[in-house]
Residue, then its C-alpha position, 0 to 999 in steps of 0.5 A: x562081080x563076085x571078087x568085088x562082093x568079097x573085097x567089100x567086107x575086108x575094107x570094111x574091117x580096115x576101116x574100122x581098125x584105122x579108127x580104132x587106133x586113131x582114137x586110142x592115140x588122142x586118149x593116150x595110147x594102150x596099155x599092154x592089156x590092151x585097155x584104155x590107158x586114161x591120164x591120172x586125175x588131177x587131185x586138189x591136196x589142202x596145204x600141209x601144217x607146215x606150209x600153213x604155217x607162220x615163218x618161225x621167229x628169230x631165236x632169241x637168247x633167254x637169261x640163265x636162271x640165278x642158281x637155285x641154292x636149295x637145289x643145288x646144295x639144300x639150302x633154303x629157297x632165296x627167289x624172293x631176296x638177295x644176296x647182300x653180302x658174298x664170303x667167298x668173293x671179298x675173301x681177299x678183302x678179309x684179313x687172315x690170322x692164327x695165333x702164330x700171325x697174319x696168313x696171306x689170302x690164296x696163299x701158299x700150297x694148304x699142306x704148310x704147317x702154318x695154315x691156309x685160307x683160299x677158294x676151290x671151284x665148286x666141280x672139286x666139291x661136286x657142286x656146280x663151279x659157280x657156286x663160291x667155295x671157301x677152304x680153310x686149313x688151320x695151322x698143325x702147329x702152335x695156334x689151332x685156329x684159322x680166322x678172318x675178319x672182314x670189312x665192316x657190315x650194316x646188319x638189317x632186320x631180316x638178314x639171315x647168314x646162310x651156308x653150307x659146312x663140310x670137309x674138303x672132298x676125300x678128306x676127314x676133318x674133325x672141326x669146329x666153324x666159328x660165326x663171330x663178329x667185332x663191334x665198337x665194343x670188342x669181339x662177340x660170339x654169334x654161334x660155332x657149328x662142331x663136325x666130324x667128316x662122319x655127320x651130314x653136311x650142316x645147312x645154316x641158315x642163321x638169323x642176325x635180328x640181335x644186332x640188326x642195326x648195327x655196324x659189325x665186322x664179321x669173323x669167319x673161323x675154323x678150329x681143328x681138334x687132335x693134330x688134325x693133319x686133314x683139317x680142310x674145311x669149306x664153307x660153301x656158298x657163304x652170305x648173308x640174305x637179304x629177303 
């Protein structure tokens, strides 16, 4: 009787360690504290920007802006006009002299005695490569001046001629420009620009509304002075605006 009475509290004990165990099994087990280990809460995250976002659109190619010339080279703003007539590209078109004869467009190397006209990429003068660049190279003998003349041209009110006038890179030429042109009448002077490699580049932006109306061959010249061996000369960007 006695061993029963004492057998009663143990099995009680048992039971209730079995049902401790039974319930943290269904709830995830223990942690090695001894503490409830309870599974984590679900949380509702809101949609992050970019998953609220619209698929981004195809890429598209957008057109290069015309070079901005008063940026580039300090000549005046032309975002509302055109170019009507470009120097540098019909400089084949044009035809090349100096008092001693004819000299050939892109000619021979400009260090010949008998003058030189032809085109340089804008990088040998420091400015972007599509910027036209004429270079001219008068004679060092007989004749000191280099001129062409080009096709003929319908001047209209408005028209301006614009161009940047300097030295070929590293050189110290001591020059003189010539704007002239040739109408029914003969040859005409418009306006000559002296320079010395010493002065600032010279920004022409020259009006044409004295012979607006008319049709004219435009002459392009360069003149040096003294012996002038570094006589190269470039005429950049060279045209006539049209607003």
């Amino acid at each position: 009787m006695n061993k029963r009475l004492l057998l009663l509290p143990l099995l009680g004990l048992l039971l209730t360690g079995c049902s401790m165990r039974t319930v943290n099994r269904a709830l995830g087990g223990t942690s090695p504290t001894g503490s409830l280990s309870l599974p984590s809460p679900t949380v509702d995250v809101p949609p992050t920007e970019v998953s609220r976002r619209s698929p981004a659109p195809t890429a598209t190619v957008t057109p290069t802006a015309t070079p901005d010339l008063g940026v580039m080279i300090g000549l005046p703003d032309e975002v509302a006009g055109t170019n009507a007539y470009d120097f540098a590209a019909n400089i084949c078109r044009a035809e090349w002299s100096t008092g001693n004869g004819p000299v050939p467009c892109n000619g021979q190397d400009p260090s010949t005695t008998s003058g030189y006209i032809g085109l340089m990429s804008g990088l040998e003068q420091g400015i972007p490569p599509d910027i036209g660049v004429l270079l001219m190279y008068p004679p060092q003998g007989g004749s000191d001046t280099l001129s062409g003349t080009y096709p003929a041209f319908t001047v209209q009110k408005g028209d301006r001629f614009r161009a940047v006038l300097a030295c070929r890179a590293h050189n110290f030429c001591d020059v003189e420009f010539g704007l002239d042109y040739y109408d029914a009448n003969g040859r005409s002077g418009l306006k000559h620009w002296s320079y010395l490699f010493t002065d600032l580049a010279i920004v022409v932006d020259y009006p044409l509304d004295g012979i607006a109306g008319l049709t004219v061959r435009f002459s392009l010249s360069v003149r040096r002075y003294g012996e002038g061996q570094q006589a190269y000369a470039v005429w950049l960007a060279s045209h006539i605006y049209r607003p």
